[in-house]
C-alpha positions as CSV (number, residue, x, y, z in Angstrom):
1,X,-13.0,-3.8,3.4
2,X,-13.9,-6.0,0.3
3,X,-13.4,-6.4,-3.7
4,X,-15.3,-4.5,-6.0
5,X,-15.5,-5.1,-10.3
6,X,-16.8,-3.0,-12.9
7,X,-17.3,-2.9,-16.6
8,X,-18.5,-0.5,-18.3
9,X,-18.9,-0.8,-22.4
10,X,-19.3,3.1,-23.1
11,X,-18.0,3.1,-26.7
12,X,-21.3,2.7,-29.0
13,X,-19.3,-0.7,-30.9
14,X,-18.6,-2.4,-27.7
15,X,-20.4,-5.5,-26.7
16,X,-22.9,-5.2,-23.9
17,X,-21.7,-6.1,-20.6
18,X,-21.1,-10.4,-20.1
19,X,-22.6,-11.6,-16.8
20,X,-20.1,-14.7,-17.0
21,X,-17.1,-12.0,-17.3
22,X,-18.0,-10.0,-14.3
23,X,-18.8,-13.0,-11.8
24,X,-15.2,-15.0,-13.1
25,X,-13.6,-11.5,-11.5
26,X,-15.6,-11.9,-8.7
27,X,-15.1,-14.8,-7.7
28,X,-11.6,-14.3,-7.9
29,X,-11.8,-11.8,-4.8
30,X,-13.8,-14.2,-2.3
31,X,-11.1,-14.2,0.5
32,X,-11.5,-10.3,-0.1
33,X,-15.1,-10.6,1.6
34,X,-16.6,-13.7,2.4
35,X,-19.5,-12.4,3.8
36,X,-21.8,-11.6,1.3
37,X,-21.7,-10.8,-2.4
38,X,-23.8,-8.9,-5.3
39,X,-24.4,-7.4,-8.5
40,X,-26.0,-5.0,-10.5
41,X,-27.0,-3.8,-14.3
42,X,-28.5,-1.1,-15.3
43,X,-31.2,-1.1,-18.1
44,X,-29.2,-0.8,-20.6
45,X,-26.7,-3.9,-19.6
46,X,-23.3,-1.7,-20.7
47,X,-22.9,-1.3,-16.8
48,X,-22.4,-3.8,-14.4
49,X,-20.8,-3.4,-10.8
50,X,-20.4,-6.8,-8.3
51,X,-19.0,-6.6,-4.5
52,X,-17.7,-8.8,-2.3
53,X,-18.1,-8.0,1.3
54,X,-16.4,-8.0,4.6
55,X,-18.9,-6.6,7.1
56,X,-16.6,-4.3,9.6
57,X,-19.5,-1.6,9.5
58,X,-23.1,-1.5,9.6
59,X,-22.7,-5.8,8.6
60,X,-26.4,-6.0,8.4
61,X,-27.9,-6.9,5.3
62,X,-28.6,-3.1,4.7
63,X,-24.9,-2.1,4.2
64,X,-24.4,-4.6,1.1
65,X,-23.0,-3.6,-2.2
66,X,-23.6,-2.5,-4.5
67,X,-25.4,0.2,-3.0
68,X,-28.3,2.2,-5.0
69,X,-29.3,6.0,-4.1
70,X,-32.7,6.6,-5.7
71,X,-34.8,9.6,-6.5
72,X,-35.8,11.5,-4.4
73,X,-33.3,10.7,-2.2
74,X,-30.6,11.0,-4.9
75,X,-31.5,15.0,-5.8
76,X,-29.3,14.8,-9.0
77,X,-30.3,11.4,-10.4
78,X,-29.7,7.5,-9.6
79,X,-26.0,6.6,-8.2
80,X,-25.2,3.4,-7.6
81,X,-21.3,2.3,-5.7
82,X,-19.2,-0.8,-4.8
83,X,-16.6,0.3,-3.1
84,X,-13.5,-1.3,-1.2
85,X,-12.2,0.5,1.9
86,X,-13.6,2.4,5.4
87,X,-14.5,6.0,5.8
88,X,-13.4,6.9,9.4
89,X,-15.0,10.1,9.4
90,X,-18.5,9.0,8.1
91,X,-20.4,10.1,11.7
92,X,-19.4,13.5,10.7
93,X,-19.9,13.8,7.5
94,X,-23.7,12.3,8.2
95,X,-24.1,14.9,10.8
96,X,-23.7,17.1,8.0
97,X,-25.9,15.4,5.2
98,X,-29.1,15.1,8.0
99,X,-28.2,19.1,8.7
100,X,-29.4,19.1,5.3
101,X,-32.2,17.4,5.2
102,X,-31.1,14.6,4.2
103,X,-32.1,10.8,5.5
104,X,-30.5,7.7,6.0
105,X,-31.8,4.0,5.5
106,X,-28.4,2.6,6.7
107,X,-25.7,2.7,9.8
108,X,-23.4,2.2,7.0
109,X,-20.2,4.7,5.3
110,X,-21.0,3.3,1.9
111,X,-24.2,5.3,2.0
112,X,-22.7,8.5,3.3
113,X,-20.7,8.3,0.2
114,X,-23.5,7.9,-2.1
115,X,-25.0,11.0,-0.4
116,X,-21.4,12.9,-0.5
117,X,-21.3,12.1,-4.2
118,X,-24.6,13.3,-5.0
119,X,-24.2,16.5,-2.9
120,X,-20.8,17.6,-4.3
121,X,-19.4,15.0,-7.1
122,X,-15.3,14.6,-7.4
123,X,-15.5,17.7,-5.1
124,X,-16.2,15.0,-1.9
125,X,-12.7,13.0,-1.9
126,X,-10.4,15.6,0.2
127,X,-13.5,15.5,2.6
128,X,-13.1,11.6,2.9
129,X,-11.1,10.5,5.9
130,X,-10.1,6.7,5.3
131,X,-9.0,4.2,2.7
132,X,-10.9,3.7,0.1
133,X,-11.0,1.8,-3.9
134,X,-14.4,2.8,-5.6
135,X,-17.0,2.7,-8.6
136,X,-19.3,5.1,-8.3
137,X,-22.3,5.0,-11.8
138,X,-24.0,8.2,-12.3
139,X,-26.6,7.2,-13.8
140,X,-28.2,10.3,-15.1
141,X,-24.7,11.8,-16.8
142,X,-24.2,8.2,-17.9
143,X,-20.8,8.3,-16.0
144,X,-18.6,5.9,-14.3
145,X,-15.8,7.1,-11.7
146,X,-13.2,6.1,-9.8
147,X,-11.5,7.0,-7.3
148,X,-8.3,5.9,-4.9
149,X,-7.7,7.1,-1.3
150,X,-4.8,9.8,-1.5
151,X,-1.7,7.1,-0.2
152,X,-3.1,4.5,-1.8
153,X,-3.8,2.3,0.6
154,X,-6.6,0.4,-1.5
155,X,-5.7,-0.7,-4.9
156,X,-7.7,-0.1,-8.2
157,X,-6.8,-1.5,-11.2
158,X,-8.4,-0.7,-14.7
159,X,-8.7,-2.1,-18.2
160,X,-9.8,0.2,-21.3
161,X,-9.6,-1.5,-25.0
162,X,-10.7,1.2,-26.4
163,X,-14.6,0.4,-26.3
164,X,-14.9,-0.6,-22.7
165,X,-13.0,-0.2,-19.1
166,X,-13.0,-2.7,-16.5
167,X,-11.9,-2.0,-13.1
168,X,-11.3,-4.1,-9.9
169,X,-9.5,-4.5,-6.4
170,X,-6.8,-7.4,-7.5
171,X,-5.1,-7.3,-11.1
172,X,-5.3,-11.3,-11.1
173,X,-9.0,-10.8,-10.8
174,X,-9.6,-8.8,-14.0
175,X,-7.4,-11.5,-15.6
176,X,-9.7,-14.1,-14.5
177,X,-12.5,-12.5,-16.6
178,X,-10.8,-13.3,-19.5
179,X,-10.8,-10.6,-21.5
180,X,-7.9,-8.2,-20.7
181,X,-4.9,-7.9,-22.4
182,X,-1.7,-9.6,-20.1
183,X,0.4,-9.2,-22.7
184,X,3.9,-8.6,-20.7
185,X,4.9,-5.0,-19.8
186,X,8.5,-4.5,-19.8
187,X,8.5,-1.5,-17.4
188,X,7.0,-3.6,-14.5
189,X,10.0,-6.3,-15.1
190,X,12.7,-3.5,-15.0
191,X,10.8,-1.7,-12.2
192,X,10.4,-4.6,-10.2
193,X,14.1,-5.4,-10.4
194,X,15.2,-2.1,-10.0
195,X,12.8,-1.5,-6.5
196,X,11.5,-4.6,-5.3
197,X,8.1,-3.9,-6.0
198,X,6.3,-2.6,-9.6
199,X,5.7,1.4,-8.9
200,X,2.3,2.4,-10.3
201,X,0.7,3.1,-12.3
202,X,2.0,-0.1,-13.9
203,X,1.5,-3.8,-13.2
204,X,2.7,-6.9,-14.8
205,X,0.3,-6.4,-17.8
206,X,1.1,-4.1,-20.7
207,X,-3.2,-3.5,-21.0
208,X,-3.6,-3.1,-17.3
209,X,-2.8,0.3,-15.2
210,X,-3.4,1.0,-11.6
211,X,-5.3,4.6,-10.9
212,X,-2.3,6.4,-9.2
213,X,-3.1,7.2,-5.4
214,X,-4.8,10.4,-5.0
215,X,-6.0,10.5,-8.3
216,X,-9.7,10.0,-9.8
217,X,-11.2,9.0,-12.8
218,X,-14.2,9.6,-15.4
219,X,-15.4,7.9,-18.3
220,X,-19.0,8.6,-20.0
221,X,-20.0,6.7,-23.4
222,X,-18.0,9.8,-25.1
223,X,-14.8,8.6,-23.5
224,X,-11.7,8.9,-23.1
225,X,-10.7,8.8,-19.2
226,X,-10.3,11.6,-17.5
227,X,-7.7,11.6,-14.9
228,X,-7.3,14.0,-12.4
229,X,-5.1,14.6,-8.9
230,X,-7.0,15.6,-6.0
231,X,-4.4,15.0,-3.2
232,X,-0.5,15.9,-3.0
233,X,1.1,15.2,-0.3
234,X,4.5,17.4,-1.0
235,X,2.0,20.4,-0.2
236,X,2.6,19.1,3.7
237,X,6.2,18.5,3.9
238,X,7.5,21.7,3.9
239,X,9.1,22.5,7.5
240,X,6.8,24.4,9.7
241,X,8.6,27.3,11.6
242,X,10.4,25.8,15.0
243,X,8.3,25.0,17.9
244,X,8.8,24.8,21.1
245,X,9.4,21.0,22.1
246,X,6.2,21.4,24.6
247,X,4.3,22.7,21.4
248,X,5.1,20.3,19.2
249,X,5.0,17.3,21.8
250,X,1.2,18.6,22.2
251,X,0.7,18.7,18.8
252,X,2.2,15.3,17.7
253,X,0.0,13.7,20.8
254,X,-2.8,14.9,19.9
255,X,-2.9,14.0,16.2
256,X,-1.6,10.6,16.7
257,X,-4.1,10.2,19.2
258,X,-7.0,11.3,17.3
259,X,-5.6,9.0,14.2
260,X,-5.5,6.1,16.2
261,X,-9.6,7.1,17.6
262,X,-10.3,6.9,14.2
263,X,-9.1,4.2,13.3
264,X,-10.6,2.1,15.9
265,X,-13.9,2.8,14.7
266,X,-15.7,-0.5,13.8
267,X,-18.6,-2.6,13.7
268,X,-16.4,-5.7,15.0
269,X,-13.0,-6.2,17.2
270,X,-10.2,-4.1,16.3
271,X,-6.8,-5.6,17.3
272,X,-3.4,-4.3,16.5
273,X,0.3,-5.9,14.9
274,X,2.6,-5.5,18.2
275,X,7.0,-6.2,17.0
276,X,9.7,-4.5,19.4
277,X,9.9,-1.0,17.6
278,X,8.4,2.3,18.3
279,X,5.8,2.5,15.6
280,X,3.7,-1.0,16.2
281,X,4.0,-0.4,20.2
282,X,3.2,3.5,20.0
283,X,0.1,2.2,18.2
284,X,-1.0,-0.2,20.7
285,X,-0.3,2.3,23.7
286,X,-2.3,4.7,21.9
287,X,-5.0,2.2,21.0
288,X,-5.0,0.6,24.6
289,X,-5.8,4.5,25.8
290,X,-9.0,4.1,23.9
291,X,-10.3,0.6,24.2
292,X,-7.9,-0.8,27.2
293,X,-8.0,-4.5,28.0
294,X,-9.7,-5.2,25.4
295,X,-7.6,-4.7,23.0
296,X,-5.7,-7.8,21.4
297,X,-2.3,-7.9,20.2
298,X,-0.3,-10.3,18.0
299,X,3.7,-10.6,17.3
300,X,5.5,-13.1,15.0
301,X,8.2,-14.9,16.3
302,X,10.8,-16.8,14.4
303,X,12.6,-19.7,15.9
304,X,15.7,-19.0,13.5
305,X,15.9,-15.5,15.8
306,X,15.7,-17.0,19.3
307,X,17.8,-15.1,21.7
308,X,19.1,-12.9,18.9
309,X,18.9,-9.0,18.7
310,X,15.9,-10.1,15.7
311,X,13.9,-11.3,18.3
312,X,10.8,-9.4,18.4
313,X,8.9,-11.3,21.1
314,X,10.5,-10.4,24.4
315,X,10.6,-6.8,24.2
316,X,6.4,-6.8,22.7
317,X,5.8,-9.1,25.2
318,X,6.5,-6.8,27.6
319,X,5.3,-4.0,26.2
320,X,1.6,-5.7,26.2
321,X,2.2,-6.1,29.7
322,X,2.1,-2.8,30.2
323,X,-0.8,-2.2,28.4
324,X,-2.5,-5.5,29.9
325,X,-3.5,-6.0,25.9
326,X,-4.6,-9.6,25.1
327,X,-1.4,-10.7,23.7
328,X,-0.6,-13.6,21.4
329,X,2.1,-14.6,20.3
330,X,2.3,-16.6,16.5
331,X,5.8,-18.7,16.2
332,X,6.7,-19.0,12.4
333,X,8.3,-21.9,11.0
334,X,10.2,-22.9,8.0
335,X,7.7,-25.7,7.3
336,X,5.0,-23.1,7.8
337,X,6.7,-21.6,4.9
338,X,7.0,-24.5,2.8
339,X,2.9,-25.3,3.4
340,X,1.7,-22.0,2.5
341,X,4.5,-20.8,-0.1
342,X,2.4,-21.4,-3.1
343,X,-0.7,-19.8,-0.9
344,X,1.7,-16.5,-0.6
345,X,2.6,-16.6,-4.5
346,X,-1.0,-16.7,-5.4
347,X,-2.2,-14.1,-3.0
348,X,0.5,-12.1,-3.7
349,X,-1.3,-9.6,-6.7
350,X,1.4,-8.0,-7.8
351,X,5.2,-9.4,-7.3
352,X,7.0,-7.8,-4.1
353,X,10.1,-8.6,-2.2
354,X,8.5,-8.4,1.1
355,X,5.1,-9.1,2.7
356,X,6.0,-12.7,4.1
357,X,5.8,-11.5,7.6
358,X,2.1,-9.3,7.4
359,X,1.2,-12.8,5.9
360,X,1.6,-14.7,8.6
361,X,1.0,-12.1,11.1
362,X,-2.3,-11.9,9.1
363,X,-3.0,-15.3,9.4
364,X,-3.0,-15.1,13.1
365,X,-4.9,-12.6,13.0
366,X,-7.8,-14.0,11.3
367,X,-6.8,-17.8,13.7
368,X,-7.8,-15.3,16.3
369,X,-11.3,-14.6,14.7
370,X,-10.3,-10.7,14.0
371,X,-11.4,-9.1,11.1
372,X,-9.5,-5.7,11.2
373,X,-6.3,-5.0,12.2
374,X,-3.6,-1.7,13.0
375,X,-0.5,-2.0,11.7
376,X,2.9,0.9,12.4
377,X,3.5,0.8,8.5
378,X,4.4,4.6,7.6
379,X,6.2,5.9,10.8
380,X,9.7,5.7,9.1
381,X,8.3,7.9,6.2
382,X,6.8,10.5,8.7
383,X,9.4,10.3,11.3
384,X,12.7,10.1,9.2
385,X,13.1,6.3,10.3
386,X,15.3,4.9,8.1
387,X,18.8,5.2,7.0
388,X,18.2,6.8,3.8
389,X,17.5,10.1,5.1
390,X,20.7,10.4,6.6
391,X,22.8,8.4,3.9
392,X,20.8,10.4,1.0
393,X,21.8,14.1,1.5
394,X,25.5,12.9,2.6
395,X,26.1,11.2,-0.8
396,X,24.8,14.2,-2.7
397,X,25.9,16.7,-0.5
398,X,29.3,15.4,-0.8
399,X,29.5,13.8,-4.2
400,X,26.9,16.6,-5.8
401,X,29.6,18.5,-5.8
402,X,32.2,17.3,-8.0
403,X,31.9,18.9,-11.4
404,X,31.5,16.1,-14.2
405,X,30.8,13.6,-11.4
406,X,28.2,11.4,-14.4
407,X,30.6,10.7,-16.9
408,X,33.4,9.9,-14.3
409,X,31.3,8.0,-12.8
410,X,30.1,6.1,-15.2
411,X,33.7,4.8,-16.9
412,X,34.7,4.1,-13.3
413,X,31.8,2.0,-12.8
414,X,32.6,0.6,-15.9
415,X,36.3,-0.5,-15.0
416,X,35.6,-1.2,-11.8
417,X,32.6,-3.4,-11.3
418,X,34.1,-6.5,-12.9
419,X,36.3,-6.6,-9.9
420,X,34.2,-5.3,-7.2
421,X,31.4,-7.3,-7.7
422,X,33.0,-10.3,-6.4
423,X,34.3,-8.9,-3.4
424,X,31.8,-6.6,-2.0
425,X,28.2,-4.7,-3.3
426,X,28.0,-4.0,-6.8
427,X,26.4,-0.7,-5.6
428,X,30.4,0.1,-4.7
429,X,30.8,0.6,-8.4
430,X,28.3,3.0,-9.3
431,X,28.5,5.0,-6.0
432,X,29.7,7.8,-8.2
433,X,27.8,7.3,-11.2
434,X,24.9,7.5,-9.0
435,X,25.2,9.5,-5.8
436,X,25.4,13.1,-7.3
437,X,21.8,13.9,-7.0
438,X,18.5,13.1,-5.1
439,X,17.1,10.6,-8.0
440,X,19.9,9.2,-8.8
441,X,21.0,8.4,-4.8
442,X,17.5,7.2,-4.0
443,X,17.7,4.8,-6.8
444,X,21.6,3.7,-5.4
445,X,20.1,3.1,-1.9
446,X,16.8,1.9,-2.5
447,X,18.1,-0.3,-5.8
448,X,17.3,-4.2,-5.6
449,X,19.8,-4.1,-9.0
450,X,21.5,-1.5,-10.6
451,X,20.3,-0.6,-14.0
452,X,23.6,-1.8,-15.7
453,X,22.8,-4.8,-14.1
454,X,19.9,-6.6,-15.5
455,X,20.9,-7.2,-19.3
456,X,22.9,-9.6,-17.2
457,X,19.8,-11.4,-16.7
458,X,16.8,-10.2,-18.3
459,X,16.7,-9.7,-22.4
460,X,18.6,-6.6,-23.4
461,X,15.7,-5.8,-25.2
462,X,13.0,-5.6,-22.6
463,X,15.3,-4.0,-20.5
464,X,15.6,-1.1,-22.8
465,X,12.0,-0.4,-23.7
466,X,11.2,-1.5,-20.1
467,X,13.9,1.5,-18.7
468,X,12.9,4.1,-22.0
469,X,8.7,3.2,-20.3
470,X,9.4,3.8,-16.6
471,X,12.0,6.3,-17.1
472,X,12.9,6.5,-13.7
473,X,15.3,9.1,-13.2
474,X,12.7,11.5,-14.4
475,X,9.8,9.9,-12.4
476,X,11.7,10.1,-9.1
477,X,12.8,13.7,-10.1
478,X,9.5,14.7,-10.3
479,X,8.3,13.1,-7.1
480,X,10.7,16.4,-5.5
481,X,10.2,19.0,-7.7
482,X,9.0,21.7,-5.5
483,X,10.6,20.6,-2.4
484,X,13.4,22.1,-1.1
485,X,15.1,20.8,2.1
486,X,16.7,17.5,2.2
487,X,14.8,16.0,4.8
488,X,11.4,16.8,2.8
489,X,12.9,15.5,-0.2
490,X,13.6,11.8,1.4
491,X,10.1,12.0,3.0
492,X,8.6,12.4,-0.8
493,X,11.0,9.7,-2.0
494,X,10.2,7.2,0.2
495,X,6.1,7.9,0.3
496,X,5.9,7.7,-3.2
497,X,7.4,5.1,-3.8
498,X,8.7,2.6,-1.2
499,X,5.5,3.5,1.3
500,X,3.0,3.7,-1.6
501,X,4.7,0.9,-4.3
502,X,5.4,-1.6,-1.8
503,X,4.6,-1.6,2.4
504,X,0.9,-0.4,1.4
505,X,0.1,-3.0,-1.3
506,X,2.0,-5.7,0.6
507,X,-0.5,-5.0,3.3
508,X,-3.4,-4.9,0.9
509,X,-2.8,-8.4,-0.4
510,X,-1.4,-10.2,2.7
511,X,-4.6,-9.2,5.2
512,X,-7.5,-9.8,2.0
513,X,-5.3,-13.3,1.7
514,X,-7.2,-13.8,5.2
515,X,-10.7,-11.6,4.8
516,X,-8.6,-9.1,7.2
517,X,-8.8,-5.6,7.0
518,X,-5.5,-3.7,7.7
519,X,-5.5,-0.8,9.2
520,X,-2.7,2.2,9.2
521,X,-3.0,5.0,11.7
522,X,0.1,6.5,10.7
523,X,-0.9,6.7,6.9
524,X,-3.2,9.1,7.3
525,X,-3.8,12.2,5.5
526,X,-5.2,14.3,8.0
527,X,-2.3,13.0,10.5
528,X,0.2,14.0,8.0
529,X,-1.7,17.4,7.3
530,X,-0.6,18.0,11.3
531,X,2.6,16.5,11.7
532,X,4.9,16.3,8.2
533,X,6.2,20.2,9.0
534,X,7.2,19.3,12.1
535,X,10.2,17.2,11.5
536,X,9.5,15.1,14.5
537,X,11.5,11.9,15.5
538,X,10.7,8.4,15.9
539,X,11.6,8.7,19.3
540,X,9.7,12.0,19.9
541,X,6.5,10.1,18.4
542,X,6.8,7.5,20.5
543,X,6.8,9.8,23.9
544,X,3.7,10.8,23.0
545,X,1.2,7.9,25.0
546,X,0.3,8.8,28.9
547,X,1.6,5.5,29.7
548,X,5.2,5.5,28.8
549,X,6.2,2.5,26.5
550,X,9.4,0.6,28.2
551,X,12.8,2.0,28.0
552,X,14.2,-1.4,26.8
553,X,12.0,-0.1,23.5
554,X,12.3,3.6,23.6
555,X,16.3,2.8,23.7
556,X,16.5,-0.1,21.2
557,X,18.5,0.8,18.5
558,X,16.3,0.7,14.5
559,X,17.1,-2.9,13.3
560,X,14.6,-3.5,11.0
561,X,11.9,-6.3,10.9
562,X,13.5,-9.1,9.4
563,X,12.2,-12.9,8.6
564,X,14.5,-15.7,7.6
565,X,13.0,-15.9,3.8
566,X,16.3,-16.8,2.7
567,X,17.0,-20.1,4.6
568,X,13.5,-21.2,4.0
569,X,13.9,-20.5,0.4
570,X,17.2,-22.5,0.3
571,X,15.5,-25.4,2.4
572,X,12.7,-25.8,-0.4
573,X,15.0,-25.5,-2.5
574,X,18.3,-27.2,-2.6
575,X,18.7,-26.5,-6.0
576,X,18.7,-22.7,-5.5
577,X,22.4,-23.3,-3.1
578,X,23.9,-24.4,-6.3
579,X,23.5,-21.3,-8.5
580,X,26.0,-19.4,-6.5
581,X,26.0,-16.1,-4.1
582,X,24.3,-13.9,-6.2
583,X,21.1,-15.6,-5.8
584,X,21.2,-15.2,-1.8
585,X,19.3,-12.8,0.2
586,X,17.2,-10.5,-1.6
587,X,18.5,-10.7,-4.9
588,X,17.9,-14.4,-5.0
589,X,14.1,-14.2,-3.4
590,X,13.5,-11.5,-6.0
591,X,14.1,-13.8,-8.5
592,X,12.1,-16.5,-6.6
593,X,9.2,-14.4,-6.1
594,X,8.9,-12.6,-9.7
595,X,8.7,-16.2,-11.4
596,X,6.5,-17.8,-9.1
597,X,3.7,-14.5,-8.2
598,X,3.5,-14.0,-12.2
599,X,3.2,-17.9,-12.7
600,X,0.7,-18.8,-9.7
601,X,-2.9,-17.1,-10.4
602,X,-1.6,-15.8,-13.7
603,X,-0.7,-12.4,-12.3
C-alpha cells in the first residue's frame, strides 16, 4: 500500500517533464507511505514516475518503487512501475514466471508484476488477485498504462490537457503540483448531493477524472487514451441453479475461507476491524482459524451509545473472547472530534458523507503500531444486507405497475411536497414520481436529496448542466442492463455505486490518513466469482467459521453502524442549531462536509 504519481508529456508541443511538479504531488501523499520514497526519468525527461512506500511486503530496500525490469530480464524491452496496492496471489503467479525460466531479484509482488506485464501486457489484470492503482512505462512502445483493481478498491486519478497526462493515488495531490485544471465540475456537486459521495469517474474538478474500476488505460506520444474494461462484475450475479444447503454451506466456507488466507498474507501484522455484526466478526473468526491468538482486533466505542442497542462494544467484546484475539477497544469522543475535524476534512480526498468511524478506528489501528488491517466492508452487497433489496423490488413491483405512474407522479410531487416536507421525508412526495422502476427507486432510497431538491440550494444553473453531465437515470440504468432478477439487480446497484463510490474510497482515504493499509476480504473478485450465484444470506455467511460466533450476534437484528456526527457537529458548532431541521442528520453534515473537504487541502 502507498501513493504513486506520473506525468507523462507524450504530445510532441508539451513541455518536458518538471522535477518540482512531480515531487509537490508527492509529497502530498507522505501519510500514504512513510517508509521510503523515489523517482525516476527516463532519457528523454517526458516520463517521470515517484512512489511513496508502505513496506507490508518484501520491506527491504529491494522492493522500493519505482521498480525497473531490465534487458535481459525484461524479454520485450525496459518496464518500469509504481504502483499502489497488494497482489495476494503473487506466490502463484511466481511459481509460474520461474516455470518459465524466469528469475527474481526480489521477495516482492511489485516485481511479479513487472514480470506479468512483460510476459502478457493488459492481458495480466484478470490474473491479478488484490487491490491494486498502477503506472506501468513501456519503455520500448513508448507507452504509459494504467490500470485499477476490478472494485476499485485503490483510487487512480488522471489529468490530460491535451499534451500531457498526469496520474496519482489522491486528487488533492495532483492539485498540489500545480498545474491541473480544478476548475469546478458541476456533476460532482449534483452527484454528491444526490448520493453522498461523487460516483466516478468524476471528482470535484472539471480537468480531473478517476479511471473507472475495472478499467485500464494507454497512452503513447500518438495519444489519445485508450480506455478499456477488463472486469464486469454483473457477469457473476446471475443466480446459480439451487443447491443443496450442505452444498452451498461448503461452498460459501470454503471461499470465504480461502479470501480471508489471502488476505492475511503480509510481510508485517495483520489485525482486523471487529463491531457487533456478522461481517466484521465472521472476518475475525475466519482470520483467528488462520493466525489464532495472534491476531489483534479493535472496536470503536462511543460514549453517546453507552448501554444503547448502538453499542458495538459488548457484543465484539465477547466475540474476541471467543476467538482469544488481542482485543482493544478505542472510546471515541466528541472532543476527539473537535481535535481532528480539520485532520478528517483534509484527509478526506474526495467529499463523502461517511468515513468518520474507519477514521478513528484507523487511528487506533496505527496507535497500536499495525500497518494493515481487514475490514467486513462489502458483505451487505454480496449477502443482500441492507434494506434496499427488499424495499427496491416492492416499490417497483407494486408501483411499476401503474400505467402513466411518471407524469402522475411528478404533479403529485409537485402539489404535495410543499406540505409534506414539513411534516415528514420529502422522499414521501416523490414516492411515485420515482418508485416505478429500478433507477429511479435506487435513486429514491439511496437519495441524500431529491433532484427537485437542490435548486433550493445550489445555483439552478449548475444543477442543470451538473444533472444533463451525470445523467443519472441512464447511468444507474445501465449499471442493470443485462440482469434480470431483482435480487441481482440491487446487488449491481449497490456495487457500483454505494460499495464502489463511497464504503471503498472512504476506506482508501481514512487508513492512508494513518500509513494503514485496509484490507477487504469480502471485496474480492475471485470470492465473488464463487459466491454472487448463490444468493446466500448474511446469516448463512456467517455460519460458515468452525467456531461458531455467539448467538447474541448471529441473532442481533441489522442496525447499522452508526456514530454521533450529528451532535458533534452541532457542539462545534452552535451556529449550525440555528439554521433550522433541515440541516440535522445527514443532510446537514453533507453540507458540513462538502464545504469544508473542498476547502481544506484544496480538494
Amino acid at each position: 500500500m502507498c501513493g504513486f504519481a506520473a506525468i507523462f508529456a507524450y504530445a510532441a508541443g508539451a513541455p518536458p517533464v518538471d522535477l518540482e511538479e512531480l515531487d509537490r504531488i508527492n509529497r502530498f501523499m507522505i501519510p500514504r507511505g512513510p517508509d521510503g520514497d523515489g523517482r525516476w526519468f527516463d532519457a528523454t525527461g517526458r516520463l517521470g514516475l515517484a512512489h511513496r512506500r508502505l513496506a507490508i511486503i518484501d520491506p527491504s530496500p529491494a522492493g522500493a518503487q519505482p521498480m525497473i525490469l531490465e534487458e535481459p530480464a525484461a524479454r520485450n524491452g525496459r518496464i518500469v512501475i509504481s504502483y499502489n496496492g497488494e497482489i495476494y496471489n503473487y506466490r502463484e503467479l511466481r511459481a509460474e514466471l520461474e516455470a518459465d525460466g524466469r528469475h527474481f531479484r526480489t521477495q516482492s509482488d511489485t516485481e511479479v508484476l513487472l514480470h506479468m506485464f512483460d510476459a502478457h501486457g493488459p492481458e495480466m489484470l484478470p490474473r491479478l488477485r488484490g487491490m491494486f492503482a498502477m503506472a506501468i512505462w513501456d519503455e520500448s512502445r513508448r507507452r504509459l498504462f494504467l490500470a485499477r483493481d476490478p472494485f476499485g478498491i485503490k483510487p487512480l486519478y488522471y489529468a490530460d490537457d491535451g499534451k500531457s497526462i498526469r496520474a496519482a493515488s489522491q486528487v488533492k495531490a495532483l492539485c498540489a503540483g500545480g498545474r491541473v485544471d480544478t476548475a469546478e465540475n458541476p456533476a460532482a456537486t449534483v452527484g454528491f448531493f444526490l448520493f453522498g459521495s461523487i460516483p466516478e469517474p468524476h471528482t470535484v474538478h472539471a480537468g480531473i477524472r478517476q479511471l473507472p474500476a475495472g478499467h485500464w488505460l494507454s497512452i503513447g506520444e500518438d495519444g489519445p487514451a485508450e480506455v478499456k474494461t477488463y472486469f464486469d462484475f454483473r457477469q457473476f450475479v446471475a443466480p446459480d441453479a439451487a443447491l443443496p444447503d450442505d452444498e452451498k454451506r461448503d461452498r460459501l466456507r470454503e471461499a470465504l475461507a480461502d479470501s480471508v488466507r489471502h488476505h492475511m498474507i503480509a510481510d508485517v501484522p495483520v489485525g482486523v476491524f471487529l463491531s457487533s455484526g456478522l461481517d466484521s466478526a465472521t472476518i475475525m473468526a475466519l482470520a483467528a482459524e488462520t493466525s489464532g491468538a495472534s491476531l489483534d482486533t479493535l472496536t470503536l466505542g462511543f460514549q453517546e451509545f453507552s448501554g444503547t442497542p448502538r453499542d458495538e462494544v459488548p457484543l465484539a467484546e465477547a466475540a474476541a473472547a471467543v476467538y482469544g484475539t488481542r482485543q482493544q477497544t478505542r472510546w471515541v469522543t466528541a472532543g476527539d472530534f473537535g481535535e481532528d475535524a480539520d485532520k478528517v476534512m483534509t484527509a478526506m480526498d474526495q467529499p463523502s458523507i461517511d468515513g468518520i468511524n474507519t477514521y478513528f478506528v484507523a487511528k487506533a489501528a496505527a496507535g497500536a503500531g499495525l500497518k494493515v488491517a481487514l475490514s467486513g466492508v462489502g458483505g451487505d452487497e454480496l449477502f443482500g444486507g441492507y434494506d434496499t433489496f427488499d424495499q427496491v423490488p416492492k416499490l417497483v413491483g407494486s408501483l411499476g405497475r401503474i400505467p402513466g405512474i411518471g407524469p402522475f407522479g411528478r404533479l403529485f410531487r409537485a402539489i404535495s411536497a410543499p406540505l409534506i416536507r414539513h411534516r415528514a421525508s420529502p422522499k414521501w412526495a416523490s414516492l411515485f414520481e420515482y418508485g416505478g422502476d429500478y433507477p429511479s427507486a435506487y435513486l429514491l432510497r439511496r437519495g441524500l436529496f431529491l433532484p427537485w431538491e437542490l435548486p433550493e440550494f445550489l445555483d439552478p444553473d449548475l444543477v442543470r448542466a451538473g444533472w444533463q453531465q451525470l445523467d443519472p437515470i441512464t447511468r444507474l440504468a445501465d449499471t442493470i442492463d443485462g440482469v434480470d432478477s431483482a435480487r441481482a439487480k440491487v446487488t449491481a446497484l449497490e456495487t457500483a455505486w454505494y460499495l464502489r463510490n463511497q464504503l471503498l474510497r472512504d476506506a482508501d482515504w481514512a487508513g492512508m490518513a494513518h500509513s494503514l493499509e485496509i484490507r477487504t476480504p469480502l471485496v474480492d473478485a475471485s470470492l465473488f466469482a464463487a459466491v454472487a450465484g448463490l444468493a446466500a444470506t448474511k446469516w448463512q455467511m456467517a455460519s460458515t467459521p468452525k467456531t461458531p460466533l455467539p448467538a447474541a450476534i448471529l441473532d442481533r437484528p441489522k442496525t447499522g453502524f452508526f456514530i454521533p456526527v450529528r451532535e458533534w457537529v452541532m457542539e462545534a458548532n452552535d451556529a449550525q442549531a440555528e439554521k433550522g431541521a433541515e440541516n440535522y442528520g445527514y443532510r446537514g453534515w453533507a453540507r458540513f462536509v462538502y464545504e469544508r473537504a473542498t476547502r481544506n487541502g484544496q480538494g
